[in-house]
C-alpha positions as CSV (number, residue, x, y, z in Angstrom):
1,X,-155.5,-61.4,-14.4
2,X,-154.2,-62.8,-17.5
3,X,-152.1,-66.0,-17.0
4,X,-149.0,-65.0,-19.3
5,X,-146.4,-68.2,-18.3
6,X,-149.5,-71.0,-18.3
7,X,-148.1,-72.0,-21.8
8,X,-144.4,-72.0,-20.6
9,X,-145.2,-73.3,-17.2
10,X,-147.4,-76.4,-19.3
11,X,-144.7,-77.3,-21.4
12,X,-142.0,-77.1,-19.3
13,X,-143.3,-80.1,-17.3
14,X,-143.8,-81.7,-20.7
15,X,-147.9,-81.9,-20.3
16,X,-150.6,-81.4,-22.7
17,X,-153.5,-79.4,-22.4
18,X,-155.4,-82.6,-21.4
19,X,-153.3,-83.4,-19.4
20,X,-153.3,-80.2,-17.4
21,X,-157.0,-80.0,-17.3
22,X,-157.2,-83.5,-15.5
23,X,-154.6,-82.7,-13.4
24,X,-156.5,-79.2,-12.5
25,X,-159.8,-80.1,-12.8
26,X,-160.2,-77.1,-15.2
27,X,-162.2,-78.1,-18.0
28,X,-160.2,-78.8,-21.9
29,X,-162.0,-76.0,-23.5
30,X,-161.7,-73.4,-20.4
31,X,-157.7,-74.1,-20.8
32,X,-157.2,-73.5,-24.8
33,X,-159.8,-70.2,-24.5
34,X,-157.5,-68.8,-21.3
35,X,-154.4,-69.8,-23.7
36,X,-155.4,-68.3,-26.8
37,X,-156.8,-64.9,-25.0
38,X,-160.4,-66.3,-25.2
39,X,-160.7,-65.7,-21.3
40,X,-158.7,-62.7,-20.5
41,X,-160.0,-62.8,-16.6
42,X,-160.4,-66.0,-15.6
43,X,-161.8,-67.3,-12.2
44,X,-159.9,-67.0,-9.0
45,X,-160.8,-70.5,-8.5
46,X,-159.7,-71.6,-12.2
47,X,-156.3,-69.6,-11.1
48,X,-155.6,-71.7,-8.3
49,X,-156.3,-75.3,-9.6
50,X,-153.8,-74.2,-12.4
51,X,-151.2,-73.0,-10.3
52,X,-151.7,-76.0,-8.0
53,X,-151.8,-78.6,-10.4
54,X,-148.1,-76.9,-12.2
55,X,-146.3,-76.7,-8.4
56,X,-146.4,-72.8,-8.9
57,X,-147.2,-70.2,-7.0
58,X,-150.1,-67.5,-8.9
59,X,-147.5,-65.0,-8.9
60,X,-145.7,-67.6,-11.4
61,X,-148.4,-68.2,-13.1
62,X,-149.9,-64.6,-13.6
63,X,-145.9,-63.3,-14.5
């Protein structure tokens, strides 16, 4: 389930990837690896924190 607008979704509310990953509770390192392709599949769990933390719903997030 690769997360192809978490990028777009991120910087559309202006937030860094720290930022994000306090707001989620998804660590710094999982973020930039899910980003940059590092984690193709991540974690149902990981997916929702993400998508709850930007105000989306997964089918946002996912594209």
């Amino acid at each position: 389930m690769p997360l192809k607008n978490l990028i777009k979704l991120r910087e559309e509310k202006g937030w860094s990837r720290e930022k994000l990953a306090v707001e989620s509770n998804v660590s710094y390192n999982t973020i930039v690896k899910i980003e940059y392709g590092g984690i193709k599949n991540p974690k149902i769990e990981t997916v929702i924190k993400l998508a709850k933390a930007l105000g989306v719903s997964l089918d946002k997030l996912v594209g």
